[in-house]
C-alpha positions in Angstrom: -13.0 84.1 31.5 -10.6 81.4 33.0 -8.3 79.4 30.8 -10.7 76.3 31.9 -13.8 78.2 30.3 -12.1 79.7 27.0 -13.0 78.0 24.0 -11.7 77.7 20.2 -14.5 78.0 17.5 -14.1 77.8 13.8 -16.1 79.7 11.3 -16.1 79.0 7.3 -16.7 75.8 4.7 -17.2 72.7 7.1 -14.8 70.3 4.3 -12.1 72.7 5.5 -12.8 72.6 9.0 -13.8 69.3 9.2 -10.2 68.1 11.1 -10.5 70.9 13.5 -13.5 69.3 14.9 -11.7 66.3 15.6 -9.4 68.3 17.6 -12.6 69.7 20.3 -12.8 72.7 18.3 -16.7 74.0 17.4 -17.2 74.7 13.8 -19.8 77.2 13.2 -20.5 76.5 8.9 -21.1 79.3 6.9 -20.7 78.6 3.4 -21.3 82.4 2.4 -20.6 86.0 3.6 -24.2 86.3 5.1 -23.4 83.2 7.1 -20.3 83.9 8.3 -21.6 86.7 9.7 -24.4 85.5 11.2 -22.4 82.8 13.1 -19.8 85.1 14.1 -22.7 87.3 15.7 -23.3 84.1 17.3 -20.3 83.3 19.0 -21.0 82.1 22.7 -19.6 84.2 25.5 -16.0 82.2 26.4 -15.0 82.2 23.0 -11.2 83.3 23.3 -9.7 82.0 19.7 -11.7 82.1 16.6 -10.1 80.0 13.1 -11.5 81.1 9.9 -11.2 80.3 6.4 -10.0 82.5 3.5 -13.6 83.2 2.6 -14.7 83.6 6.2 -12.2 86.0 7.2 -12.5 88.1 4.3 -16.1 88.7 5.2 -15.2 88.9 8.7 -12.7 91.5 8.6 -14.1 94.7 9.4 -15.6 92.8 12.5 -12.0 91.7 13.7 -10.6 95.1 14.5 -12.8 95.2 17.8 -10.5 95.3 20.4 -13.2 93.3 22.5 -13.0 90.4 19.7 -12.1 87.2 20.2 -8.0 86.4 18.5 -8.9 85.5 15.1 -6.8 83.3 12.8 -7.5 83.2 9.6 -6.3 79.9 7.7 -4.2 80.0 4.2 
C-alpha cells in the first residue's frame, strides 16, 4: 500500500464522527458492539489508520492487538 492509496476510516456513533467525515475520512456507524464488529471485519484493503469511539474501541480491542491491523486511535 502506497501513501496515495492509504485511507483513514472511522468506526463508532455517527453524531461523534460526524466532523471526521467532513474531513474525507469514511465512517463506518455502528451504534453497538455487534456493529462495530461487523464493520471493522469490513474494513477495505488500504485501510492504514482506523478512529474509533470510546464504545467502539472497547469492543474492538481484542481485535487491535493484530500486528497486521490497521493503527487504531481510539477517541476520548
Amino acid at each position: 500500500m502506497d501513501a496515495t492509496s492509504a485511507r483513514v476510516r472511522a468506526i463508532g456513533e455517527p453524531a461523534l464522527l460526524a466532523g471526521y467525515a467532513l474531513c474525507g475520512v469514511d465512517v463506518l456507524p455502528a451504534r453497538n458492539d455487534e456493529e462495530a464488529r461487523g464493520a471493522w471485519a469490513a474494513l477495505p484493503p488500504g485501510t492504514a489508520v482506523v478512529l474509533l469511539t470510546a464504545d467502539a474501541g472497547r469492543a474492538l480491542e481484542p481485535f487491535m492487538v493484530d500486528q497486521n491491523a490497521p493503527m487504531t486511535v481510539v477517541l476520548p
